[in-house]
PQR file with spaces between the fields and no chain letter, atoms N, CA, C, O and H, PARSE charges and radii, in Angstrom:
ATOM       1  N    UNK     1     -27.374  -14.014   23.929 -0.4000 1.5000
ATOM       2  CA   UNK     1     -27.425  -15.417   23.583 -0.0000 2.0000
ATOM       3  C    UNK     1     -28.386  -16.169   24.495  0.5500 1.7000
ATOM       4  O    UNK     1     -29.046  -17.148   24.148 -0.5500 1.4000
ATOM       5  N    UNK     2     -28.393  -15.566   25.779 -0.4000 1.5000
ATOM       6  CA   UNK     2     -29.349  -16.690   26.693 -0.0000 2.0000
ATOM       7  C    UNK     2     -30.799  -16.006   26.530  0.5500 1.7000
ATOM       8  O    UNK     2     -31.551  -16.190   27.487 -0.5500 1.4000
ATOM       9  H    UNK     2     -27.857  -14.770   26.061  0.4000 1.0000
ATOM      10  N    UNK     3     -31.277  -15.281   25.511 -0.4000 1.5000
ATOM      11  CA   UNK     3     -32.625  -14.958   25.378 -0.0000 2.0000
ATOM      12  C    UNK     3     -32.652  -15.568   24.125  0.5500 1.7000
ATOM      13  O    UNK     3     -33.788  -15.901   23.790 -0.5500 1.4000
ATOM      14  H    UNK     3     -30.666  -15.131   24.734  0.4000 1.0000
ATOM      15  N    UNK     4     -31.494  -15.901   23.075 -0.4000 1.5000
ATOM      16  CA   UNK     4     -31.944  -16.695   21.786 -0.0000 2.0000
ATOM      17  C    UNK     4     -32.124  -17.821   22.240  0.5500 1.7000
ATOM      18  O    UNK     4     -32.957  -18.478   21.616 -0.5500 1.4000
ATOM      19  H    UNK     4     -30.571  -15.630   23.348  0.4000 1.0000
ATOM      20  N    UNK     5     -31.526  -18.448   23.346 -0.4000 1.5000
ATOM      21  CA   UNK     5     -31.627  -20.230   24.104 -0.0000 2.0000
ATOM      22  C    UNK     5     -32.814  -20.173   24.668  0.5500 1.7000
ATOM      23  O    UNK     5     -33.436  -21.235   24.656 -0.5500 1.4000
ATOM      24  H    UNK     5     -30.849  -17.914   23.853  0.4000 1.0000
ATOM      25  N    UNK     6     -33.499  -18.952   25.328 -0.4000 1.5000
ATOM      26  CA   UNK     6     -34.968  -18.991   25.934 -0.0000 2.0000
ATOM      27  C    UNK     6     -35.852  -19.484   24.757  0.5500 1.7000
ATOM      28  O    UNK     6     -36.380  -20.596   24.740 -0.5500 1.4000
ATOM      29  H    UNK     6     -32.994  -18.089   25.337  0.4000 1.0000
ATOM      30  N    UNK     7     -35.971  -18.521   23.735 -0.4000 1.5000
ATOM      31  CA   UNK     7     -36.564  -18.601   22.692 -0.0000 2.0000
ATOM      32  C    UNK     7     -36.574  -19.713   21.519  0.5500 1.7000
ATOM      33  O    UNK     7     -37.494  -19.999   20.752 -0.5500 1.4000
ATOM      34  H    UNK     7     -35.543  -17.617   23.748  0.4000 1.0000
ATOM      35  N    UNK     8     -35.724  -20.067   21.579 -0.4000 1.5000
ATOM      36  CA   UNK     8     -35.994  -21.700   21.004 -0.0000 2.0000
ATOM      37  C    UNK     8     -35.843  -22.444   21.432  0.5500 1.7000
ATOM      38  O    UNK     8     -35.560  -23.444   20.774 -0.5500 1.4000
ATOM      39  H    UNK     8     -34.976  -19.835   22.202  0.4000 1.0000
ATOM      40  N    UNK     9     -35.924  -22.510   22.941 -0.4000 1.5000
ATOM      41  CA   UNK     9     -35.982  -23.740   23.926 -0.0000 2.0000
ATOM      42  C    UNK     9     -35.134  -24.667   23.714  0.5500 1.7000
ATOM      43  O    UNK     9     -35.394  -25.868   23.637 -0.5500 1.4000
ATOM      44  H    UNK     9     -36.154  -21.697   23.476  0.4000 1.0000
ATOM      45  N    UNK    10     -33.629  -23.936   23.565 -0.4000 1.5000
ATOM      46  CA   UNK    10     -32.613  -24.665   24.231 -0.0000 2.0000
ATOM      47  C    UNK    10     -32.158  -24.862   25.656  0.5500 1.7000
ATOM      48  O    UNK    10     -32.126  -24.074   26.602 -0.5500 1.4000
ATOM      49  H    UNK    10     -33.419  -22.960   23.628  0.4000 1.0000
ATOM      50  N    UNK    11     -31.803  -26.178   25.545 -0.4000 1.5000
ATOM      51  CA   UNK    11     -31.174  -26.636   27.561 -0.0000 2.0000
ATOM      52  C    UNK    11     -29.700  -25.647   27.466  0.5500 1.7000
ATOM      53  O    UNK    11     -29.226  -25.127   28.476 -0.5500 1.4000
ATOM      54  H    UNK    11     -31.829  -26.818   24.777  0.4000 1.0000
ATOM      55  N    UNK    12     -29.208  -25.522   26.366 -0.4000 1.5000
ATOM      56  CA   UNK    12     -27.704  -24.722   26.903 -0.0000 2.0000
ATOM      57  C    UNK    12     -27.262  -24.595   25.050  0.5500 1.7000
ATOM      58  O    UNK    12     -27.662  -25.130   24.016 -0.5500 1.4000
ATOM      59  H    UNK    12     -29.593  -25.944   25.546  0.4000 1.0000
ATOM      60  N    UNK    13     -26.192  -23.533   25.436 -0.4000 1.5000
ATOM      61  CA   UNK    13     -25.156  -23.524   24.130 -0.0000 2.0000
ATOM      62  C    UNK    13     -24.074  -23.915   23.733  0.5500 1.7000
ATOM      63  O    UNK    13     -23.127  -23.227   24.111 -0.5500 1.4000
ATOM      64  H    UNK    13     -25.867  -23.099   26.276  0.4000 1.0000
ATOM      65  N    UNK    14     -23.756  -25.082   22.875 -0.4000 1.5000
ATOM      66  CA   UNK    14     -22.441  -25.389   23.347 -0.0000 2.0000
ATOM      67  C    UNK    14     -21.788  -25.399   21.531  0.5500 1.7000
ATOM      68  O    UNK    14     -22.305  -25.695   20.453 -0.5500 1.4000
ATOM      69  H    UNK    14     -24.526  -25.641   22.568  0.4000 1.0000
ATOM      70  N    UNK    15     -20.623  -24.983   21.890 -0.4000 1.5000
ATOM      71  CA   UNK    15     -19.591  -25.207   20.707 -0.0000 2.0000
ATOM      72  C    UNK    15     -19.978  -26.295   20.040  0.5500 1.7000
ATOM      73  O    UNK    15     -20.417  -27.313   20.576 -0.5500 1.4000
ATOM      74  H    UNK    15     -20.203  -24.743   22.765  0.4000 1.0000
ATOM      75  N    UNK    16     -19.802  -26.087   18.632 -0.4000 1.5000
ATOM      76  CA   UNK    16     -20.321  -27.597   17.632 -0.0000 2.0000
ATOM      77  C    UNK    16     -18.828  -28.319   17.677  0.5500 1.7000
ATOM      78  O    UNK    16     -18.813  -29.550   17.670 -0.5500 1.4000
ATOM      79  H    UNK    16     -19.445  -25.260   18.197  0.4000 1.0000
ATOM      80  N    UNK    17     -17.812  -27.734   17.714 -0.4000 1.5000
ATOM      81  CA   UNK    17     -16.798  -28.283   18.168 -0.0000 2.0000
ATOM      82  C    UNK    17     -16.807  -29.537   19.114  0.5500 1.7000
ATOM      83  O    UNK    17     -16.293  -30.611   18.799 -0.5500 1.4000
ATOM      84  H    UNK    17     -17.825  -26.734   17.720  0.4000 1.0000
ATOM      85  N    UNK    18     -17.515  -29.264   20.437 -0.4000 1.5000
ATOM      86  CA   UNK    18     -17.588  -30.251   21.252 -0.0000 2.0000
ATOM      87  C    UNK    18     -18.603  -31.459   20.974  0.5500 1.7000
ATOM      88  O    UNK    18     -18.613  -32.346   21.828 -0.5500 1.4000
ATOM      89  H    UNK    18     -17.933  -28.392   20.693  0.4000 1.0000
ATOM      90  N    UNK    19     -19.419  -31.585   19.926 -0.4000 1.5000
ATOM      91  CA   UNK    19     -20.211  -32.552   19.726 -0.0000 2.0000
ATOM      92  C    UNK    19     -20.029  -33.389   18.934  0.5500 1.7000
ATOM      93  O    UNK    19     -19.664  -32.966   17.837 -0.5500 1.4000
ATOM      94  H    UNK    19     -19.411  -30.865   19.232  0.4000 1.0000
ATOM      95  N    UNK    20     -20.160  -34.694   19.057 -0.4000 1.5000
ATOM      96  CA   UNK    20     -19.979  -35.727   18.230 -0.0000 2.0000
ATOM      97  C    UNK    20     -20.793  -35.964   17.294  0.5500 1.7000
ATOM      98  O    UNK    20     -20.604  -36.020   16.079 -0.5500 1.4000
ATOM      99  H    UNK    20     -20.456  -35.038   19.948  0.4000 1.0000
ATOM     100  N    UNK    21     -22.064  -36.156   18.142 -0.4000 1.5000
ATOM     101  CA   UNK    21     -22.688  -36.579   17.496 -0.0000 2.0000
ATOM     102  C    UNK    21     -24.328  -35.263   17.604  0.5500 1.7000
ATOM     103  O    UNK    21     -24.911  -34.905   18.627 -0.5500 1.4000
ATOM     104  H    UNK    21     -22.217  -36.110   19.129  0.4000 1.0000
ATOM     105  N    UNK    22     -24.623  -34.863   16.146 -0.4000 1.5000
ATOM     106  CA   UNK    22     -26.131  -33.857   16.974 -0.0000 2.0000
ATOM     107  C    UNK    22     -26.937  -33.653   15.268  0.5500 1.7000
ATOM     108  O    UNK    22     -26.545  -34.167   14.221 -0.5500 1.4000
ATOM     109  H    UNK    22     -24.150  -35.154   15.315  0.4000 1.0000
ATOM     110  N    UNK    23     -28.255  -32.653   15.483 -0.4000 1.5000
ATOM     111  CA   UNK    23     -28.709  -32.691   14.259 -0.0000 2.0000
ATOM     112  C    UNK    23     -28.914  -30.783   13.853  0.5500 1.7000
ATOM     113  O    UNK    23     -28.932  -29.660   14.357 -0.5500 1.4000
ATOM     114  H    UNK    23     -28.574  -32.235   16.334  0.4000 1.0000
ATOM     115  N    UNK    24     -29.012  -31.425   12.781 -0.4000 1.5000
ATOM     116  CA   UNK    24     -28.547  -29.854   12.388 -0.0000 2.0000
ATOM     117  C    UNK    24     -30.052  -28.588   12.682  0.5500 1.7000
ATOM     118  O    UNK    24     -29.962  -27.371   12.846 -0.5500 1.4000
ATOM     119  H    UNK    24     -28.997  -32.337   12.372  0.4000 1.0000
ATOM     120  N    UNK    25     -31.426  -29.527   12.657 -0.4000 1.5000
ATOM     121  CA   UNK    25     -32.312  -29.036   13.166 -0.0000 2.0000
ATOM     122  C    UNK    25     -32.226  -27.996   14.573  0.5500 1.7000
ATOM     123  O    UNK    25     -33.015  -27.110   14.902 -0.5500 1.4000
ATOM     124  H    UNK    25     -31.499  -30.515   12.525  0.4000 1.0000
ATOM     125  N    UNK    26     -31.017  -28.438   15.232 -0.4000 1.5000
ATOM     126  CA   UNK    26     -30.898  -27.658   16.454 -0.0000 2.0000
ATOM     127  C    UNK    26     -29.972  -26.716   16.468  0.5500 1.7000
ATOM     128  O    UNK    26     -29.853  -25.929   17.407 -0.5500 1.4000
ATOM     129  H    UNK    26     -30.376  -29.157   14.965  0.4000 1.0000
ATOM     130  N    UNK    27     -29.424  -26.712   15.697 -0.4000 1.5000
ATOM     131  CA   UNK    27     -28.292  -26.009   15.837 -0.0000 2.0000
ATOM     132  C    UNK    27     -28.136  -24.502   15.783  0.5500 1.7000
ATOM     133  O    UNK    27     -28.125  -23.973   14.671 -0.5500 1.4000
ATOM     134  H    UNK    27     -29.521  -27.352   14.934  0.4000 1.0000
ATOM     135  N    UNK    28     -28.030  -23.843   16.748 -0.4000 1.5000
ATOM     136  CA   UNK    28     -27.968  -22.366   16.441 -0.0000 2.0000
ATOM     137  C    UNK    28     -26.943  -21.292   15.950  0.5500 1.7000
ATOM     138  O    UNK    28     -27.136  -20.079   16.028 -0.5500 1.4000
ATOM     139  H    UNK    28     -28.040  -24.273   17.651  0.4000 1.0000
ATOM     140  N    UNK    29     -25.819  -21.896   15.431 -0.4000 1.5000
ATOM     141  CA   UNK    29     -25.135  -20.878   14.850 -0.0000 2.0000
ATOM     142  C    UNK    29     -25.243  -19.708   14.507  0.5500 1.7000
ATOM     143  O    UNK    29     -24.922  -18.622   14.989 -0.5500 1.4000
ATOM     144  H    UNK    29     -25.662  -22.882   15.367  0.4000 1.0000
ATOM     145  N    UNK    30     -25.994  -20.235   13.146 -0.4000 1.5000
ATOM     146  CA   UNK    30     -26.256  -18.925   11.928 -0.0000 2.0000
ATOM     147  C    UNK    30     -27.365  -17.904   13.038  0.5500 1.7000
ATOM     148  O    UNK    30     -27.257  -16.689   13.203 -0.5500 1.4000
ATOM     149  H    UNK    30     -26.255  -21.117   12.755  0.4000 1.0000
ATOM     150  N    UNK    31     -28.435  -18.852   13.706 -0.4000 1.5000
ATOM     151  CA   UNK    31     -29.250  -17.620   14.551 -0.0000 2.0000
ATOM     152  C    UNK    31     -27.941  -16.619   15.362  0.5500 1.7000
ATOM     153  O    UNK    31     -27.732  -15.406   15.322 -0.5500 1.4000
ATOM     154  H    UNK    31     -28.522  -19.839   13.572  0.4000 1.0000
ATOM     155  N    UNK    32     -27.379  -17.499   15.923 -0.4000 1.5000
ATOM     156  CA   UNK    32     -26.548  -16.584   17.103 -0.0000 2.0000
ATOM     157  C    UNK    32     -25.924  -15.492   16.196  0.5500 1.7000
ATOM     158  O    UNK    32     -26.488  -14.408   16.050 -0.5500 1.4000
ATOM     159  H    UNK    32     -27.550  -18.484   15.956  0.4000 1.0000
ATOM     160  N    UNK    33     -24.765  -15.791   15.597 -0.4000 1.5000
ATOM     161  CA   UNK    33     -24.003  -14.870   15.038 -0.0000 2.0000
ATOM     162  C    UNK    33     -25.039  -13.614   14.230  0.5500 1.7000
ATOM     163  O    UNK    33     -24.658  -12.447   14.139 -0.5500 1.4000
ATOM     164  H    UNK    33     -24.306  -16.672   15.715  0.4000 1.0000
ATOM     165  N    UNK    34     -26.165  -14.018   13.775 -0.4000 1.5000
ATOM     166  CA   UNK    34     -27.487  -13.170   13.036 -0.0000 2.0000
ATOM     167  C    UNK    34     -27.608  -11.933   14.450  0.5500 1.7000
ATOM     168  O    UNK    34     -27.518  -10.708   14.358 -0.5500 1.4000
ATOM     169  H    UNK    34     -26.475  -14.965   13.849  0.4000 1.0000
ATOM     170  N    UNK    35     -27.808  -12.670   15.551 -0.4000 1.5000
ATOM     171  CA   UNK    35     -28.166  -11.762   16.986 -0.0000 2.0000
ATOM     172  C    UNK    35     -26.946  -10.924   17.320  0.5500 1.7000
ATOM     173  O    UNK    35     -27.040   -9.711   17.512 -0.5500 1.4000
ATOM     174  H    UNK    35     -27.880  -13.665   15.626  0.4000 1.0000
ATOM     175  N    UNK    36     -25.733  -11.623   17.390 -0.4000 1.5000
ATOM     176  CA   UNK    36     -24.571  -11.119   18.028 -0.0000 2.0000
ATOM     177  C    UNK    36     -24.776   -9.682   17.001  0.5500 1.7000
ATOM     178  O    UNK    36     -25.154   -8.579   17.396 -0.5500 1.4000
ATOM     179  H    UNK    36     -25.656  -12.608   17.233  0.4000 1.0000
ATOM     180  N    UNK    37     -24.423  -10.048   15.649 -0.4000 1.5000
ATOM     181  CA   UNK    37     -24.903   -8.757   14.470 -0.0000 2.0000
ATOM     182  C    UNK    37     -25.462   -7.820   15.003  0.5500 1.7000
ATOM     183  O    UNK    37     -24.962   -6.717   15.227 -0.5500 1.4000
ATOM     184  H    UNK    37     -24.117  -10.944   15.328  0.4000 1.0000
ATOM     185  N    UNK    38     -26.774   -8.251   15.305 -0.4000 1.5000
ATOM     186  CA   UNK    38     -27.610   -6.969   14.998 -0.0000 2.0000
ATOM     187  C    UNK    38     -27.395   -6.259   16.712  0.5500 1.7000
ATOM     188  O    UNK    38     -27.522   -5.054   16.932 -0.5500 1.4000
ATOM     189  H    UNK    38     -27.181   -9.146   15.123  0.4000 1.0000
ATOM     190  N    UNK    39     -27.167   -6.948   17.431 -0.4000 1.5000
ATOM     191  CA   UNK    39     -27.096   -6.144   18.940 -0.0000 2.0000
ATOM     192  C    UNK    39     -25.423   -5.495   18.877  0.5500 1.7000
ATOM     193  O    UNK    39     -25.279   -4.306   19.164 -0.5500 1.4000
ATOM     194  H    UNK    39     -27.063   -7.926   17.252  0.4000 1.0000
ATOM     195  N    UNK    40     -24.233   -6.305   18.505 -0.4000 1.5000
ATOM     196  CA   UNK    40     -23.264   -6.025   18.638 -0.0000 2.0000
ATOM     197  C    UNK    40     -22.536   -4.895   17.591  0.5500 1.7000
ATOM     198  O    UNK    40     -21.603   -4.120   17.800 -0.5500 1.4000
ATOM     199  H    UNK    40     -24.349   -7.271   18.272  0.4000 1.0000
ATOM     200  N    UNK    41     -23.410   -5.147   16.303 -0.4000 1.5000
ATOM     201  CA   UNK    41     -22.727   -5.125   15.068 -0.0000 2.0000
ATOM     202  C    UNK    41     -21.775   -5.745   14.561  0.5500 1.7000
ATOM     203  O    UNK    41     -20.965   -6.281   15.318 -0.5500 1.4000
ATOM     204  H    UNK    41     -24.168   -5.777   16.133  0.4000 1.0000
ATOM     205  N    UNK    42     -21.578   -5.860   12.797 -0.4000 1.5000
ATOM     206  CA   UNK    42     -20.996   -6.964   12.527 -0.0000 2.0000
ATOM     207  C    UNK    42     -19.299   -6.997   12.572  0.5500 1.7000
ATOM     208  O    UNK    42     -18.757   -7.867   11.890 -0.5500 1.4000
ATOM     209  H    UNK    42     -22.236   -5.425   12.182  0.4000 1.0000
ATOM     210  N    UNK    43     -18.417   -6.037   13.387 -0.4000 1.5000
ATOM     211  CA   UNK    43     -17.432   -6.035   13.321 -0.0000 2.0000
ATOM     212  C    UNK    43     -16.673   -4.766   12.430  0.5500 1.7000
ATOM     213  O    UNK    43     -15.556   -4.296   12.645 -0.5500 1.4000
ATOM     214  H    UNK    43     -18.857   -5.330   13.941  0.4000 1.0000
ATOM     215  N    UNK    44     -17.522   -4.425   11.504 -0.4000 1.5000
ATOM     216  CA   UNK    44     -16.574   -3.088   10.652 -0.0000 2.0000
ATOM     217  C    UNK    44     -16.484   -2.253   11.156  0.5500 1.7000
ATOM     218  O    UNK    44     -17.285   -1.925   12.031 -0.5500 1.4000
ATOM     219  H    UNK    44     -18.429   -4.806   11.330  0.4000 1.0000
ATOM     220  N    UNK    45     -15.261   -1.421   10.744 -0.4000 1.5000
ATOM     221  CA   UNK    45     -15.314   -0.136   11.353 -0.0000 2.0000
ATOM     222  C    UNK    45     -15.503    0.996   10.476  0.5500 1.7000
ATOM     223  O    UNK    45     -14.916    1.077    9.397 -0.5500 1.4000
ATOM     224  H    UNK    45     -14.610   -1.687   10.033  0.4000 1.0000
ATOM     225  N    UNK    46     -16.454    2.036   10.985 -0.4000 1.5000
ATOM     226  CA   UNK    46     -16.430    3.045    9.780 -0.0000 2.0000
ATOM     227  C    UNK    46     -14.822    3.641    9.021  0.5500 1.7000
ATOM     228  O    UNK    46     -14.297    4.135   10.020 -0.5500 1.4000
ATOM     229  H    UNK    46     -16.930    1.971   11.862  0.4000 1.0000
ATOM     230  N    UNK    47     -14.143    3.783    8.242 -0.4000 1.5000
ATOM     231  CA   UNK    47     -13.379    4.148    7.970 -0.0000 2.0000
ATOM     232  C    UNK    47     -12.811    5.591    7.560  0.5500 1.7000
ATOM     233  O    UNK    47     -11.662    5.900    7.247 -0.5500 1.4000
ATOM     234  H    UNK    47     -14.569    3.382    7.431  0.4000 1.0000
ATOM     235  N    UNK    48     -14.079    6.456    7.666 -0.4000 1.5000
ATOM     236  CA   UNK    48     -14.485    7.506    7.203 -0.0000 2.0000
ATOM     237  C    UNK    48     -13.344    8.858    8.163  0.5500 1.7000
ATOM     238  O    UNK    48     -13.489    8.975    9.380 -0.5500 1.4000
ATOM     239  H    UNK    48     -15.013    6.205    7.921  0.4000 1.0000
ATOM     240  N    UNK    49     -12.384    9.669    7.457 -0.4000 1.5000
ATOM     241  CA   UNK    49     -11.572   10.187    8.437 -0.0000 2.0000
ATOM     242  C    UNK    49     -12.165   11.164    9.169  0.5500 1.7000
ATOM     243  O    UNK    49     -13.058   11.873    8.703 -0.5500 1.4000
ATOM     244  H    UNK    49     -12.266    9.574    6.468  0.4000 1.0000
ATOM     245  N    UNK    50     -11.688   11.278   10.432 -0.4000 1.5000
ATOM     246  CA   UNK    50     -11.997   12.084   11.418 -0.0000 2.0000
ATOM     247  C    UNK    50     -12.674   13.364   11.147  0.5500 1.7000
ATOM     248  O    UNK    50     -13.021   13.305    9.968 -0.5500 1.4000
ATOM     249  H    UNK    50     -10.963   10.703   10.811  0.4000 1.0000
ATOM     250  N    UNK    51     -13.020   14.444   11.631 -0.4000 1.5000
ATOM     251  CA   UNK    51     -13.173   15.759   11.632 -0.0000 2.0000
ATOM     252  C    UNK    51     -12.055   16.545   12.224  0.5500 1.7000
ATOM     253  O    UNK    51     -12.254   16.369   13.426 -0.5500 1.4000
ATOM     254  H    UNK    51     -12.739   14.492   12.590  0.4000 1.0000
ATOM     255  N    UNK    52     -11.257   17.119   12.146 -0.4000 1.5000
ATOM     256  CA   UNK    52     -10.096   17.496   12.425 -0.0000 2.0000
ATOM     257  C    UNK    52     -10.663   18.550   14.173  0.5500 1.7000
ATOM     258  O    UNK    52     -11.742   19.070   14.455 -0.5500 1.4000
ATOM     259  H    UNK    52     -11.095   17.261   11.170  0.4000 1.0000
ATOM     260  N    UNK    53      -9.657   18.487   14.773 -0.4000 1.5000
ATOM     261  CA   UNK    53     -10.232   19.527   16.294 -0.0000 2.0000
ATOM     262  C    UNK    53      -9.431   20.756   15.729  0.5500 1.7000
ATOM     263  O    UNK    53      -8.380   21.092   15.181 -0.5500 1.4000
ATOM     264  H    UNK    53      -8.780   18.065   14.543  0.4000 1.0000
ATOM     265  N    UNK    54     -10.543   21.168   16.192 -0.4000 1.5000
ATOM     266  CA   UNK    54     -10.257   22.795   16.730 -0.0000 2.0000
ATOM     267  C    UNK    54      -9.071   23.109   17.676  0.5500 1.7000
ATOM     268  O    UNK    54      -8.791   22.537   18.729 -0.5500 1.4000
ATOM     269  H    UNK    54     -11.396   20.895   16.637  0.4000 1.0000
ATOM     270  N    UNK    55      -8.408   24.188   17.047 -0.4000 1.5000
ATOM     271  CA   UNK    55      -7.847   24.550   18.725 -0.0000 2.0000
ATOM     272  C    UNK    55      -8.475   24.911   20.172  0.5500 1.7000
ATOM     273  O    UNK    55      -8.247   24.729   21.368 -0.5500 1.4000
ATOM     274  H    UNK    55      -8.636   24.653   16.192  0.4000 1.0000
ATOM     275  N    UNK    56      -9.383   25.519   19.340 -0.4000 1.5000
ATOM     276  CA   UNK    56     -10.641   26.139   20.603 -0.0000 2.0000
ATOM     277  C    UNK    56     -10.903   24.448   21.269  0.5500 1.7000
ATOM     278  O    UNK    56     -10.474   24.346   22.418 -0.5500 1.4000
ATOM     279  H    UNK    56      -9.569   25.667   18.369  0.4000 1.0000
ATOM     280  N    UNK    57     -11.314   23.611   20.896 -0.4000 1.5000
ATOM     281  CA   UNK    57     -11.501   22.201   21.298 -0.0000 2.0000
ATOM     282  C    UNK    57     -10.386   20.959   22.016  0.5500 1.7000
ATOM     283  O    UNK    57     -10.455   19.776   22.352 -0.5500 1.4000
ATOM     284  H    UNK    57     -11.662   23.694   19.962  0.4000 1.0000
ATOM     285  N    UNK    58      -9.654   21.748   22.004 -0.4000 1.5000
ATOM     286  CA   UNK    58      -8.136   20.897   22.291 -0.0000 2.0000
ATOM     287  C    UNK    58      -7.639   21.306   23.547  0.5500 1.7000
ATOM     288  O    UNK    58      -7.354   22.488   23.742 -0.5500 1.4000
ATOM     289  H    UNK    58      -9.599   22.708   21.732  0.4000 1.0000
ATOM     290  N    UNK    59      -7.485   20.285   24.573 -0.4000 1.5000
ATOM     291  CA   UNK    59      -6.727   20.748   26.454 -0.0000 2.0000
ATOM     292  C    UNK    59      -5.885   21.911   26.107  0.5500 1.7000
ATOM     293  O    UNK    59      -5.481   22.464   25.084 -0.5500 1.4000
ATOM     294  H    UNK    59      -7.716   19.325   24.414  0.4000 1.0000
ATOM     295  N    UNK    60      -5.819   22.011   27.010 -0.4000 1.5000
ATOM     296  CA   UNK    60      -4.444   23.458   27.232 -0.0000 2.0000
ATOM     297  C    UNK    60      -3.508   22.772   27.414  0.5500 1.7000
ATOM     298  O    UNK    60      -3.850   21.630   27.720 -0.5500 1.4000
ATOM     299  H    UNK    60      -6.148   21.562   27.841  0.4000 1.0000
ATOM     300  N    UNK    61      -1.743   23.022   27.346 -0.4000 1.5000
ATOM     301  CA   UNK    61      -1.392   22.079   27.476 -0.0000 2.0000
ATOM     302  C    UNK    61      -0.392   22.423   29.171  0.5500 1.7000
ATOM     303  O    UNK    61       0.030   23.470   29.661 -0.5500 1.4000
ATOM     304  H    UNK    61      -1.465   23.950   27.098  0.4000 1.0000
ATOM     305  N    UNK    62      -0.338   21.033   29.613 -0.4000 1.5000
ATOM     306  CA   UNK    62       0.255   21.075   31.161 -0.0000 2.0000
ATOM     307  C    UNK    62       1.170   21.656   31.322  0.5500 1.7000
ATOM     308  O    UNK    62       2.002   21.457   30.437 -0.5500 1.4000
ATOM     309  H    UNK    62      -0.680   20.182   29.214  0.4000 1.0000
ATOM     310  N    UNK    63       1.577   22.590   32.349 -0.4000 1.5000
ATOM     311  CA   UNK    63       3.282   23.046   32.729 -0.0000 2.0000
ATOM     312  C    UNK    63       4.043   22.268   33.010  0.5500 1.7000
ATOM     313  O    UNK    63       3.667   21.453   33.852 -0.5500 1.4000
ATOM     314  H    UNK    63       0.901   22.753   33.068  0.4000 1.0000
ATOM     315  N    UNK    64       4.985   22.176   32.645 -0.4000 1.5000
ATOM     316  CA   UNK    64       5.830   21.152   33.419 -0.0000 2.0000
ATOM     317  C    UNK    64       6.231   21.606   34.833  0.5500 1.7000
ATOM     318  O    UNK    64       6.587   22.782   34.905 -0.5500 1.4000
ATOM     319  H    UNK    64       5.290   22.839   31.961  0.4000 1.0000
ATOM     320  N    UNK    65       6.236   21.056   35.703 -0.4000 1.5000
ATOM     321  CA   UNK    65       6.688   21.108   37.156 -0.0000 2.0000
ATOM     322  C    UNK    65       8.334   20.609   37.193  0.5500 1.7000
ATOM     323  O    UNK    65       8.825   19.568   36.757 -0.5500 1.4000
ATOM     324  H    UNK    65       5.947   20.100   35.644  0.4000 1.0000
ATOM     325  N    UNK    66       9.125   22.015   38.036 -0.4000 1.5000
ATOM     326  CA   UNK    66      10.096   21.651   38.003 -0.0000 2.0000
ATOM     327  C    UNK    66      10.988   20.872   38.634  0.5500 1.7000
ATOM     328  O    UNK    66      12.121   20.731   38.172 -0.5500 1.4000
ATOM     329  H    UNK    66       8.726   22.861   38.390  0.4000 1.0000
């Protein structure tokens, strides 16, 4: 976010929440959340099921100590 505020020469980012009064020319929302996207991704998760493990792939399992 503080390289999208470099880049369009914003003084700071602030919640539209907190403003009374502003113009929509400035406003970076839709950019931010566009950035958060593409660096973060947009939140889904693949849903696609696992590959099942191997036994060969799986810990050994612990002794119990008596």
């Amino acid at each position: 976010l503080g390289q999208l505020r470099a880049e369009r020469g914003a003084g700071a980012i602030i919640d539209k929440r907190a403003i009374y009064l502003g113009f929509e020319s400035i406003d970076l929302t839709d950019a931010a959340i566009a950035r958060l996207d593409q660096v973060l991704g947009n939140g889904t998760v693949d849903q696609a099921t696992p590959e099942p493990v191997s036994p060969a792939d799986r810990p050994a399992p612990v002794p119990a100590t008596p």
